[in-house]
N, C-alpha and C positions, 0 to 999 in steps of 0.2 A: 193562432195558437201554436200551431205547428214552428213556427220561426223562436217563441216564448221557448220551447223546448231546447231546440237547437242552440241557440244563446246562452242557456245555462250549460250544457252538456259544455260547450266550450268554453264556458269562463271554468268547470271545473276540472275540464282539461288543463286549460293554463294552470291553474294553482295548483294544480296535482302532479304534471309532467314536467310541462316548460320552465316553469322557475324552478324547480329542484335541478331539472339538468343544467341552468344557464347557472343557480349555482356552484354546483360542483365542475363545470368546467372552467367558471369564475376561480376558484381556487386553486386547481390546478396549474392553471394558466399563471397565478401569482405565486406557486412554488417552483411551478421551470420556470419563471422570470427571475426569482431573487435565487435560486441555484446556479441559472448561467450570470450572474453579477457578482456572486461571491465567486466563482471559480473565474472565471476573466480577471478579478482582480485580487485575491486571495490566496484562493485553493493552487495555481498553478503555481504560485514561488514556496511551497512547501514543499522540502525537499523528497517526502515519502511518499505522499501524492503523487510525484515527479517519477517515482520508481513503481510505483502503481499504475499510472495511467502511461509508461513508456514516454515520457516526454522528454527524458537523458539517456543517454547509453551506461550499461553500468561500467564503473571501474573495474579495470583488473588488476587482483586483484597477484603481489607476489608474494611466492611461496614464503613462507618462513624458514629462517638456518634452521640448519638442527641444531648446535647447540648455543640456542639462543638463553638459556637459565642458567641460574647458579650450578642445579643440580647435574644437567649435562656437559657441565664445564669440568665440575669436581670428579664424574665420572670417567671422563675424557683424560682428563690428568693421572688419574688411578690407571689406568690402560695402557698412557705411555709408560709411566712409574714401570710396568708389572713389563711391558716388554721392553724396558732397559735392561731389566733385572733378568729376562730371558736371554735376551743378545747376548748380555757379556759372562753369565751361566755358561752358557754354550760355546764363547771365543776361549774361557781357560780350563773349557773339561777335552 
C-alpha cells in the first residue's frame, strides 16, 4: 500500500515538475538555437548590428570645411568685398 502511495506522489511529481521544466527548457533551447542561426548567417552582414556588437572599427570620420554651403560662400565673398573696400579706403586717405 505503502509503494501505491509512493507511485502516485511521483507520477504527480513528473506531471507537475519535470515536464513543465523539460518544457520550458525545450524552448529555450529552440530560441538560443534559432538566434545563434539567424545571427551566424544573418544578423552579423547587417551593418548596424556590426556597429553594435563591435564587429568593425568605426570610420573616421573628416571634419567638414567651413565653407562648405552657399550661404558661407556668399558670406565669405561679402568679407573680402568689405575688406577690399577697406584696403584701398585706407591706401588713398
Amino acid at each position: 500500500m505503502a509503494g501505491g502511495g509512493l507511485a502516485a506522489a511521483w507520477e504527480l511529481a513528473v506531471v507537475f515538475l519535470v515536464r513543465p521544466l523539460l518544457a520550458v527548457v525545450f524552448v529555450f533551447t529552440l530560441i538560443l538555437l534559432s538566434w545563434y542561426v539567424a545571427w551566424r548567417t544573418v544578423l552579423v552582414h547587417v551593418p548596424l548590428v556590426q556597429e553594435i556588437a563591435g564587429l568593425r572599427p568605426k570610420k573616421a570620420t573628416k571634419p567638414k570645411p567651413a565653407n562648405r554651403g552657399r550661404f558661407s560662400k556668399f558670406y565669405q565673398s561679402q568679407a573680402e568685398a568689405a575688406a577690399q573696400r577697406n584696403s584701398k579706403s585706407e591706401g588713398s586717405s
